[in-house]
Phi, psi and omega in degrees: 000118163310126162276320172312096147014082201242144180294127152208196177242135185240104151310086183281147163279130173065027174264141184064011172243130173062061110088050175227151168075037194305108189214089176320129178299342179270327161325271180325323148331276197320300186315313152286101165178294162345303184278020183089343159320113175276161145078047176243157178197158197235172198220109181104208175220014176282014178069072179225106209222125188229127185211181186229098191192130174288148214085193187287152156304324166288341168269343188294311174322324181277295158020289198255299196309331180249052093290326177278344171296292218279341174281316208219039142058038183271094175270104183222142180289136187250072172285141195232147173197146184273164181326314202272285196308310195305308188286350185279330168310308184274325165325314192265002182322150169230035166265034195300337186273003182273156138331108178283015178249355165269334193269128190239151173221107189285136160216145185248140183302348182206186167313093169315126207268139211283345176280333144312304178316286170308273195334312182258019152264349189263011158273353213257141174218172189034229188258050169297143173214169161208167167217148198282158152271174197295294196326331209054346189246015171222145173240175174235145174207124209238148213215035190338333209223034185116143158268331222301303184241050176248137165263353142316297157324290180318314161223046173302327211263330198275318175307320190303330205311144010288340173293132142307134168202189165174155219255164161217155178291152169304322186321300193284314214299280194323278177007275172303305186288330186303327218268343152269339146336303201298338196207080200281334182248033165331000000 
C-alpha cells in the first residue's frame, strides 16, 4: 500500500444509464469525501470520479464500493486508474481515424485473459476492430457504424470475464484525461 496521495480516477460501471442505478454526482462526491479522499470532483453523470487518495487501486476500488453499498445501497463495479496510466491509455489510443463518440477504451480490475480476446472476435462484425493495450488490462475498441445494434458493443464489457470492466467513448476518456492535465497537482 502507497501512504502517498496520487491524482486518480474511479470508473463507475453501469450507472445512470436509461434511468437505473441512480447515483446523484453530489452523493458520489459526499461519499468520496467521507472516505478521507481529497481534491474530488466528478465529470458527467456517468460515475466518473477524480480524486486524490492513498493507497492500491484495488483496495481504493474496494474502498468506494463498499461505501457505496453501505451509503446509498449500491452494489457498483469499481475501476481505478491512476493519472499517468489514464492519460497515457488515451494517448496511445490507435483509432485515430474513428468517431472519438465511435471509440470505446474498456478498462478492467485485472489482465484481460486471451479466451476473452476469442469471445470478442466471434462478436465482432463488418469493420469492428478492438485491440488490447500495452497495460493487458485495457482494450480499445472502434464501432465504424455505431454501438447501437453491435454485438460486439452489447457485449463487450460480459465477454472481458473473468475481468471486471467498463467502457467509455474517448470523447468522456479525453475529457476526463484534459481535466488531469488541467490540474496535475490536483
Amino acid at each position: 500500500m502507497s501512504d502517498a496521495r496520487q491524482l486518480r480516477v474511479a470508473l463507475l460501471r453501469g450507472i445512470n444509464l436509461a434511468g437505473t442505478r441512480r447515483i446523484v454526482m453530489a452523493d458520489l462526491r459526499r461519499v468520496a469525501e467521507d472516505l478521507g479522499w481529497t481534491s474530488v470532483a466528478t465529470h458527467l453523470q456517468s460515475g466518473n470520479l477524480v480524486f486524490h487518495a492513498s493507497g492500491s487501486d484495488a483496495g481504493v476500488a474496494g474502498q468506494l464500493r463498499s461505501a457505496l453499498a453501505a451509503g446509498l445501497g449500491l452494489d457498483v463495479d469499481v475501476v481505478i486508474r491512476d493519472a499517468a496510466r489514464l492519460r497515457a491509455l488515451v494517448d496511445a489510443h490507435p483509432y485515430r481515424d474513428g468517431d472519438p463518440a465511435r471509440v470505446v477504451i474498456a478498462c478492467c480490475d485485472r489482465p484481460i485473459e486471451a479466451a476473452a480476446l476469442t469471445r470478442l472476435a466471434g462478436l465482432r462484425a463488418g469493420e469492428e476492430r478492438f485491440q488490447l493495450a500495452d497495460s493487458g488490462c485495457d482494450l480499445y475498441a472502434s464501432f465504424p457504424d455505431g454501438q447501437a445494434r453491435s454485438r460486439l458493443a452489447s457485449g463487450l464489457i460480459g465477454a472481458l470475464a473473468p475481468a471486471t470492466g467498463t467502457a467509455r467513448n474517448l470523447r468522456t476518456m479525453t475529457a476526463v484525461a484534459d481535466l488531469l492535465r488541467a490540474e496535475p497537482g490536483r
